[in-house]
C-alpha positions as CSV (number, residue, x, y, z in Angstrom):
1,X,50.8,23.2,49.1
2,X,49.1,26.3,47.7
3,X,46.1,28.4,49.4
4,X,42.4,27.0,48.9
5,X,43.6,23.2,48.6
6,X,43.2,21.9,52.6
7,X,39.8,20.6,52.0
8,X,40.7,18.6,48.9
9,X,44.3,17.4,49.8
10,X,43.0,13.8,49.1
11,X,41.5,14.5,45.7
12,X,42.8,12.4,42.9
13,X,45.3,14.4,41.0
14,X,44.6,15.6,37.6
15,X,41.8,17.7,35.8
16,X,37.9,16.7,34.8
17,X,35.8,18.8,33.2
18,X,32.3,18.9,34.2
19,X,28.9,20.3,32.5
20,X,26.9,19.5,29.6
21,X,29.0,20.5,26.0
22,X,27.5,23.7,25.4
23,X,24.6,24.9,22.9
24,X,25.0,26.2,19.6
25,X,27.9,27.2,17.8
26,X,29.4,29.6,21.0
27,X,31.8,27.8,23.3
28,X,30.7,27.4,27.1
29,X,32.6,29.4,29.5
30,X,35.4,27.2,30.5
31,X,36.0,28.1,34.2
32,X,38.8,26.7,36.4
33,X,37.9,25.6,39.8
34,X,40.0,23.7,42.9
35,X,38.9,22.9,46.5
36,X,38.2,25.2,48.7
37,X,35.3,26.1,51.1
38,X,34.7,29.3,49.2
39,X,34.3,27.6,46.0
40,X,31.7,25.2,47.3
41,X,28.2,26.6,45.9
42,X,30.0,26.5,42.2
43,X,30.5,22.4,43.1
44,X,27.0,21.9,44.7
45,X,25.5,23.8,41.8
46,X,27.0,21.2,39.5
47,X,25.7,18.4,41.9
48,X,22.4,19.9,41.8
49,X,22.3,20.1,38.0
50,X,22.2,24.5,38.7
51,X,25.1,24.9,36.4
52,X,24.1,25.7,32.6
53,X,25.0,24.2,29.4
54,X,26.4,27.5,28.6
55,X,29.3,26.9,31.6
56,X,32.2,24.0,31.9
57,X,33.7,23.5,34.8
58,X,38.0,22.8,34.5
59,X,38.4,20.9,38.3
60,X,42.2,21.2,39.1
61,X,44.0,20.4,42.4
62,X,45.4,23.9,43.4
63,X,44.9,27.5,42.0
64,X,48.3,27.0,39.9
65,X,46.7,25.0,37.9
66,X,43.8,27.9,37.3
67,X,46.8,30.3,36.8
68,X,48.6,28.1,34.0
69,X,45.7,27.2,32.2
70,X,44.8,31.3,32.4
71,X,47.7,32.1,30.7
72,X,47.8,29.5,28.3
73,X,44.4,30.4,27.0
74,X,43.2,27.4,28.0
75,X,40.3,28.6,30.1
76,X,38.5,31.6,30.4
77,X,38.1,32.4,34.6
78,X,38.8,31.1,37.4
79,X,38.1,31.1,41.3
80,X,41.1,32.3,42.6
81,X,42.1,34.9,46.1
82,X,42.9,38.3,44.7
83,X,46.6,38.7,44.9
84,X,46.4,35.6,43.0
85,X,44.1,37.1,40.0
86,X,46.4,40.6,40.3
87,X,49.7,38.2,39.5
88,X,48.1,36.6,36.6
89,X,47.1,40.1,35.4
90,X,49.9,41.6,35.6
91,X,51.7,38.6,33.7
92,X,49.4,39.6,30.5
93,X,46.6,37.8,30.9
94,X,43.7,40.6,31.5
95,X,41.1,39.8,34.2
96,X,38.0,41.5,35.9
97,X,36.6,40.4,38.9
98,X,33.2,39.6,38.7
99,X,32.1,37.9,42.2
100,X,33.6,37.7,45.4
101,X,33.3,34.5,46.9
102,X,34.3,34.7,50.0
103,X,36.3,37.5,52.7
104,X,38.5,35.6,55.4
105,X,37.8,35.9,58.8
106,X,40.0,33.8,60.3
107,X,41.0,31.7,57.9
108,X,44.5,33.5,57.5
109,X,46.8,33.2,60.8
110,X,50.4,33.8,61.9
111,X,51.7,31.1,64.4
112,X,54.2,32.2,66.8
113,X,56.6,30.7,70.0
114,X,55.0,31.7,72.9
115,X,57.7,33.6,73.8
116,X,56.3,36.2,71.0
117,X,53.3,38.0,72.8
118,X,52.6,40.8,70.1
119,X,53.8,41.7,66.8
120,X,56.3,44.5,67.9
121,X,58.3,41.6,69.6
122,X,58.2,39.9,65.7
123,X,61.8,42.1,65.2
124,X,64.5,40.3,64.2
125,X,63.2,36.9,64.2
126,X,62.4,34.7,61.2
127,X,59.3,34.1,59.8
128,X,58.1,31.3,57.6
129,X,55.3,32.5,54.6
130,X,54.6,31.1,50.8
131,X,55.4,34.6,49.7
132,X,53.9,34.1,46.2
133,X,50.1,32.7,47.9
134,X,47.8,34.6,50.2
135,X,50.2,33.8,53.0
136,X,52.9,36.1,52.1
137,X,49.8,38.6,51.8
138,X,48.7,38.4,55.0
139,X,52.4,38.7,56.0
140,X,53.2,41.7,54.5
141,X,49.7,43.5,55.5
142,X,50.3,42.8,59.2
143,X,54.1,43.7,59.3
144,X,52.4,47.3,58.1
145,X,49.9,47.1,60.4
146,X,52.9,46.5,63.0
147,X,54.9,49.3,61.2
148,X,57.5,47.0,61.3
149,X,60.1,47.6,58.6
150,X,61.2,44.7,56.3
151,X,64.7,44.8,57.3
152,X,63.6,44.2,60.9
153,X,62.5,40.9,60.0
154,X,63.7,37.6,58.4
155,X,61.4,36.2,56.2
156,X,61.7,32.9,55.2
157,X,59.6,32.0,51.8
158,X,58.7,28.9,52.1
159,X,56.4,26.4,50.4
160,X,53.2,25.4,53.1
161,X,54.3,22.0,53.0
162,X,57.6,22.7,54.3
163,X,56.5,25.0,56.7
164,X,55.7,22.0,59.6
165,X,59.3,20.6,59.1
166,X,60.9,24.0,59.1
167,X,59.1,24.6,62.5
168,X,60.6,21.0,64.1
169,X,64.0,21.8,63.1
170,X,63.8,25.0,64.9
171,X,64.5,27.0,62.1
172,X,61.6,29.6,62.6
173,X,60.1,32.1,65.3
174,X,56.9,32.7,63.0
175,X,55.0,30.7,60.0
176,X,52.0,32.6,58.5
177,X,49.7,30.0,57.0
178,X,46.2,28.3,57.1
179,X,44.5,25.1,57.9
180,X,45.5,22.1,58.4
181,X,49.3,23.4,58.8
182,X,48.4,25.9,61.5
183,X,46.5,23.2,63.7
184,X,49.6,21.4,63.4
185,X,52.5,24.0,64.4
186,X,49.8,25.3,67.2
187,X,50.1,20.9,68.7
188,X,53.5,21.6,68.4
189,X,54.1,24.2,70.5
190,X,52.9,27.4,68.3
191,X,50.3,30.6,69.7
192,X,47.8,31.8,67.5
193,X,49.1,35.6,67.9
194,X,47.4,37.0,65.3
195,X,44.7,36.5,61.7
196,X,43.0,37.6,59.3
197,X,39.5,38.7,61.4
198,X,41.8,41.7,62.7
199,X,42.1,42.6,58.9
200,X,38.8,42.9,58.0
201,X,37.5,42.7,54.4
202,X,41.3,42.9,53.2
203,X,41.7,38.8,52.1
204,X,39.1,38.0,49.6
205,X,38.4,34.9,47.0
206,X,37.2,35.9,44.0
207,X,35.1,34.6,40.6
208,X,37.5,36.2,37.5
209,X,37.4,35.8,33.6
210,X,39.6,36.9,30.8
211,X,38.4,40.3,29.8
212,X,38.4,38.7,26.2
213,X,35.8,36.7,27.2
214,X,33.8,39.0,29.1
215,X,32.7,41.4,26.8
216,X,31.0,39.3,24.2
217,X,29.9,37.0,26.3
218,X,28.1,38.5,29.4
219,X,25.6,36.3,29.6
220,X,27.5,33.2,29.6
221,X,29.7,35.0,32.9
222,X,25.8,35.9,33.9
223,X,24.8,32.1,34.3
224,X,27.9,31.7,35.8
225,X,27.0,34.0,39.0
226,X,23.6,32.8,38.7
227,X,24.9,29.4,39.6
228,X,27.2,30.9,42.3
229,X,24.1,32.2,44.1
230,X,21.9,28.7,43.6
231,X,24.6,26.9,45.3
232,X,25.3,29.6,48.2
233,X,21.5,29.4,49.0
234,X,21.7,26.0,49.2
235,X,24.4,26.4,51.8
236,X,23.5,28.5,53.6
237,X,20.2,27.4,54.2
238,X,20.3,23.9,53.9
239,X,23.6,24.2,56.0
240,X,23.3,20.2,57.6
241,X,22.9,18.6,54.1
242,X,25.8,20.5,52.7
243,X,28.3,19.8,55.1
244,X,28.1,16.4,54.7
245,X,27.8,16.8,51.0
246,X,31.3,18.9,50.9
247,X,33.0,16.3,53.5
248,X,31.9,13.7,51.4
249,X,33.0,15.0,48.1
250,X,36.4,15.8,49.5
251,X,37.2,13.1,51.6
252,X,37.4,15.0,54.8
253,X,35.2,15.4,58.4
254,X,31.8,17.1,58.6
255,X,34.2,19.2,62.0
256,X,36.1,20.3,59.5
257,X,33.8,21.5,57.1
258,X,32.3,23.2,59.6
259,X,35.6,25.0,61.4
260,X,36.4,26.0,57.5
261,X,33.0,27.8,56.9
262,X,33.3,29.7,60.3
263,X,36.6,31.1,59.1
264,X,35.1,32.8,56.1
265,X,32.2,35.3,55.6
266,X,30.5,34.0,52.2
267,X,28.9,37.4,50.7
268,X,25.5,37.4,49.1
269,X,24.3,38.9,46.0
270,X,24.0,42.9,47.6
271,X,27.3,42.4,49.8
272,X,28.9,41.5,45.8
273,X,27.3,45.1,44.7
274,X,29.1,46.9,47.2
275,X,32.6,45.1,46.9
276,X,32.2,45.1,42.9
277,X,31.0,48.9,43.1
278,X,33.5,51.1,41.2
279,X,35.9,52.3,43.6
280,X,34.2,49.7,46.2
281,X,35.9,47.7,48.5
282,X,37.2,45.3,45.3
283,X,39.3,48.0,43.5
284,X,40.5,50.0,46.5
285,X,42.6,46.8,48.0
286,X,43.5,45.3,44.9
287,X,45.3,48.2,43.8
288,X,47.0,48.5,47.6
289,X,47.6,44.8,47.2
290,X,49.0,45.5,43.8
291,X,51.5,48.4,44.9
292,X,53.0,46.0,48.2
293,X,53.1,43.1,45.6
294,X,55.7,46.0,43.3
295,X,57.5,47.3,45.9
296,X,58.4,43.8,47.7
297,X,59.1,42.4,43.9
298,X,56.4,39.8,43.8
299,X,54.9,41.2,40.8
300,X,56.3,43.5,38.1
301,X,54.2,46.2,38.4
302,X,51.2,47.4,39.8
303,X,47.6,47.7,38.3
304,X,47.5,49.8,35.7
305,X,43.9,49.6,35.2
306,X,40.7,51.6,36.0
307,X,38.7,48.9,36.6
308,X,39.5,45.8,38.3
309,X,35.9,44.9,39.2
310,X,32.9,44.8,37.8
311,X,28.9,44.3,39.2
312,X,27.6,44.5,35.8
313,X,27.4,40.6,35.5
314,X,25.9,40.0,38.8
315,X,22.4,38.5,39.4
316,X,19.3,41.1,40.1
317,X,18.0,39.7,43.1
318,X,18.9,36.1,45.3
319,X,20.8,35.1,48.2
C-alpha cells in the first residue's frame, strides 16, 4: 500500500475521469488525483460543480498510478507528497510545484517495542519503512535528527502492507508508517516513539504539473488552484458537512475522517505564498530531500534545477 491511499482502501480499482470535456480547441488540464485527506477540496470541488471545464480530473487508486501516467505523458499534474514529485523529476519528467496541499503533523510515525524509549536506543535493531514512499522519508530525516549513522541500523524496505505481518513474525524492532497500519502495530504491542509533528514543515503534499504544460497554459493550472481553494473553504468552514461527505465518498467513518484531518495542517492561499516563495520553505527541503534521496540511492541524482516551486499560479486572495 502506497502513502495517501488509507482513506480510499475500499475504492473500486481502476481510473475515471471526471469534469466537463474542455472548451475550444485547447485540451483541459488532465490532473491525476488518489485518496487522500489532503486531496479532498480538489474532490469536493468536483462535487460542488467548482472544478472548470478547462480541468479533468484522472482518479487513480494510489499515487503510482499519478507517477506512471506522468511519465507516460498521459496526464499533465498530479497531487502527489514531494519526495514523490522529486523521483518523477528526476526520472525525466519535468515538474514545478504549484500548491501545497497539505504539511504533516502527525500523520507520519515510527512505531517501536516498548523496550525502545528514544531514538539513540534505535542502534542496531531493524526497522521496517517503504523506502521508495514518504515512509522511508520520514525514516531517513529522523535517523539524522538522531545522528544515527546508516550502518547502525537495519533497515528493512518493506511494502506497507507487509509491514503488520512482518511485525507478528517478530521480524522487526521498528516500522515507520501511517494510518491504518500504525493503529494496528500500536494494538499489537507497538509505542508511538516518535512523528512527523517533531519535524515540522519537512513532509508536505503537493499540487505539480509538467513544466511543458505550465508555461502555455497558466491559466488552465490557475483554475486548477482556484478550485483547490473553493474546496478548502468549504472544508474548513463547513467542517460537519464535509466529513461526512469524504466518509461517505470513501467508504470509511466520520472518526476517521476526523483523526486524518487533525494529522495534517491544510495551508491557505498566503501560507502557499510563503512555501512557493523562491527560496521558501518548498525549494529549501526539496533540494535537502533531493540530496538524502542521492546519497541513500533512491534517486539518481539530486535536483538540478533553480526552481522547484512556483507562486506565480496561485489565486490573489481566498481561504
Amino acid at each position: 500500500m502506497r502513502r495517501r491511499h488509507f482513506l480510499g482502501a475500499s475504492l473500486a480499482a481502476g481510473f475515471a475521469v471526471l469534469g466537463l470535456s474542455g472548451c475550444g480547441s485547447a485540451r483541459p488540464l488532465r490532473f491525476g488525483i488518489h485518496p487522500w485527506i489532503g486531496y479532498e477540496p480538489l474532490y469536493l470541488a468536483e462535487e460542488f460543480g467548482w472544478l472548470p471545464s478547462s480541468v479533468t480530473l484522472t482518479k487513480g487508486q494510489s499515487a503510482l498510478d499519478s507517477m506512471g501516467l506522468l511519465k507516460s505523458g498521459d496526464i499533465d499534474g498530479a497531487a502527489l507528497t514531494l519526495d514523490e514529485a522529486i523521483r518523477v523529476h528526476v526520472q525525466g519528467t519535468e515538474l514545478l510545484v504549484v500548491g501545497v496541499t497539505n504539511v504533516s503533523v502527525g500523520a507520519d510515525m515510527l512505531v517501536v517495542k516498548p523496550e525502545i524509549e528514544d531514538l539513540d536506543q534505535l542502534r542496531g535493531r531493524r526497522i521496517g519503512a517503504e523506502m521508495s514512499s514518504v515512509s522511508g522519508t520520514l525514516l531517513l530525516n529522523l535517523l539524522d535528527r538522531a545522528g544515527i549513522e546508516r550502518d547502525k541500523v537495519t533497515i528493512v524496505d518493506l511494502s506497507m502492507d507487509e509491514h503488520v505481518s512482518a511485525w507478528q513474525r517478530g521480524d522487526l524492532d521498528a516500522v515507520a508508517c501511517y494510518e491504518p497500519t500504525a493503529s494496528t502495530v500500536v494494538g499489537l504491542g507497538g509505542v508511538r516513539l516518535f512523528d512527523s509533528s517533531q519535524l515540522p514543515e519537512t513532509i508536505f503534499d503537493v499540487l505539480v504539473v509538467t513544466r511543458a504544460f505550465a508555461a502555455p497554459r497558466r491559466e488552465a493550472v490557475r483554475a486548477l488552484l482556484e478550485a483547490h481553494f473553493a474546496g478548502l473553504r468549504h472544508l474548513v468552514r463547513n467542517q460537519y458537512d464535509s466529513i461526512y461527505r469524504v466518509a461517505t465518498r470513501q467508504d470509511t467513518s466520520p472518526a476517521a475522517v476526523r483523526s486524518a484531518l487533525a494529522s495534517v495542517m491544510l495551508p491557505d492561499i498566503a501560507s502557499n505564498q510563503r512555501y512557493l516563495a523562491k527560496n521558501g520553505r518548498i525549494e529549501r527541503v526539496a533540494h535537502n530531500l533531493s540530496r538524502m534521496l542521492a546519497r541513500e540511492g533512491q534517486i539518481a541524482r539530486a535536483l538540478e534545477v533553480d526552481r522547484f516551486s512556483s507562486s506565480d499560479f496561485l489565486p490573489r486572495s481566498g481561504v
